[in-house]
C-alpha atoms as one frame of an Amber mdcrd trajectory, in Angstrom:
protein
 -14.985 -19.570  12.656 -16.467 -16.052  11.111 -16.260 -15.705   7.525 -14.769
 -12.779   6.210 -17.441 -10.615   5.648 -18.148 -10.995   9.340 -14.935 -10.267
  10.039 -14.822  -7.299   7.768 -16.793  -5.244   9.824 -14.550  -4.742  12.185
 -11.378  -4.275  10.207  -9.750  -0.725   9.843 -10.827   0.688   6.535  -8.719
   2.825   4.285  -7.386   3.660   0.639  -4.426   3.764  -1.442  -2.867   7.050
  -2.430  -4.068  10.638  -2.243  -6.928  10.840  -4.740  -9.785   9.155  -6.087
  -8.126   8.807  -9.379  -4.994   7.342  -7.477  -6.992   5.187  -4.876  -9.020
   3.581  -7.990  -5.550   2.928 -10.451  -3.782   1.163  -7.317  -6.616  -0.934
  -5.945  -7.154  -1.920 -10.053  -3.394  -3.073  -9.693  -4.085  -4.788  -6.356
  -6.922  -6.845  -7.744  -5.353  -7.564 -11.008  -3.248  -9.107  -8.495   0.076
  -7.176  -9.690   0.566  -4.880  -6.698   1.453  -6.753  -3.557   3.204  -4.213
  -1.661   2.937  -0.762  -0.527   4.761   1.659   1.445   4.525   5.047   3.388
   6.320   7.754   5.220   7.036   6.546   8.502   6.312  10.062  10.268   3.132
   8.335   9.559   3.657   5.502  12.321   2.485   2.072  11.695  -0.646   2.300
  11.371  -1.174  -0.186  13.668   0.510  -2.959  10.850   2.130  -6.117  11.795
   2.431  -9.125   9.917  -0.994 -10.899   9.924  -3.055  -7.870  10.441  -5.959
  -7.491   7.979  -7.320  -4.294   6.757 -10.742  -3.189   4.055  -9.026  -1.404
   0.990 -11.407   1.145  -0.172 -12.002   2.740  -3.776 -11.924   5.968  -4.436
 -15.183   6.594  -3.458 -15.348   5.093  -0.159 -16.550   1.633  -0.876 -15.234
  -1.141   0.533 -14.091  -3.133  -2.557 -10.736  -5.655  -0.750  -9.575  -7.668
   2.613  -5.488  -7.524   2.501  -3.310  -9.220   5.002   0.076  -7.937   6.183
   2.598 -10.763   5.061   5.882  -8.656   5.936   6.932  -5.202   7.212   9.707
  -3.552   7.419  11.369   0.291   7.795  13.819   1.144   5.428  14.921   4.593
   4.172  13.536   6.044   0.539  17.312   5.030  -1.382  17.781   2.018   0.118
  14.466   0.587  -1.283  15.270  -2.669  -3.480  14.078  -3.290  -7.345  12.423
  -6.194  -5.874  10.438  -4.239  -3.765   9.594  -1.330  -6.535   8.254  -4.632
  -8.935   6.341  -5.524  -6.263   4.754  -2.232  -5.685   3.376  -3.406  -9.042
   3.120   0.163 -10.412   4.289   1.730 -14.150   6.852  -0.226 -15.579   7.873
  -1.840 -12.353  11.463  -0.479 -12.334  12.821   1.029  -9.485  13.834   4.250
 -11.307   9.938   4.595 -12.289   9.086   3.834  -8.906  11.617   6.251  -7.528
  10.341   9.070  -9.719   6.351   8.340  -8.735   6.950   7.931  -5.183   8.682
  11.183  -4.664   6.618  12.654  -6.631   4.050  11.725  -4.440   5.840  12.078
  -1.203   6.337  15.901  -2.373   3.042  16.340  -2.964   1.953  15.388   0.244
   4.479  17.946   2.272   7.720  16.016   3.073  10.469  14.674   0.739  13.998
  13.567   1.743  16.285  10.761  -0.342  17.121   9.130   3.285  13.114   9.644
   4.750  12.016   6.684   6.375   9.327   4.542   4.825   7.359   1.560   6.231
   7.298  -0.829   3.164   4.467  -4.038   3.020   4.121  -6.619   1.078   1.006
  -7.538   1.393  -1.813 -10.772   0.121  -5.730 -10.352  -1.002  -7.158 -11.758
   0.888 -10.998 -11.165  -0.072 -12.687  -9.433  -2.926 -15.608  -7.939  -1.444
């Protein structure tokens, strides 16, 4: 069987957020092993995500710092995400008002906002520090 850093150079490689700053803060929460879930605008597609699939998180400066494994996913539109979910998410105070107010925040940031949107929402495991 191939260990995982074998394995890890072949998995899809990306980062959390839309900044350095924001890629670093998340992957913190990821490895402090408070954030197991994320989600994103389904416009987006899948991103080739189903459960099982592993991924490299990267930190905001490109390095390859995590292996994460798909453990559930699921659409579901922007007001119809759970408090369970939002504490999952693992970020501020882990209410789903805050996480309300921070994701569309970021959603507006990034060019498309709407209360019923369509989100792809993963919980997720580490996997691998790398």
């Amino acid at each position: 069987m191939a260990s995982v850093p074998d394995l890890a150079m072949t998995l899809d490689r990306w980062s959390f957020g839309d900044s350095p700053a924001l890629a670093n803060a998340l992957l913190a929460l990821v490895l402090a092993g408070r954030k197991t879930a994320t989600c994103w605008d389904a416009r987006d597609g899948d991103k080739g995500t189903s459960v099982g699939y592993r991924s490299i998180v990267l930190d905001g400066g490109g390095n390859a710092c995590a292996v994460l494994e798909s453990v559930e996913l699921q659409q579901c539109r922007f007001d119809d995400v759970d408090s369970d979910f939002a504490f999952d998410e693992g970020e501020g105070d882990r209410t789903l008002q805050a996480w309300r107010t921070a994701h569309r925040d970021y959603f507006v940031r990034n060019g498309h906002f709407a209360p019923n949107m369509l989100l792809f929402c993963e919980r997720f495991r580490l996997v691998e520090r790398l």
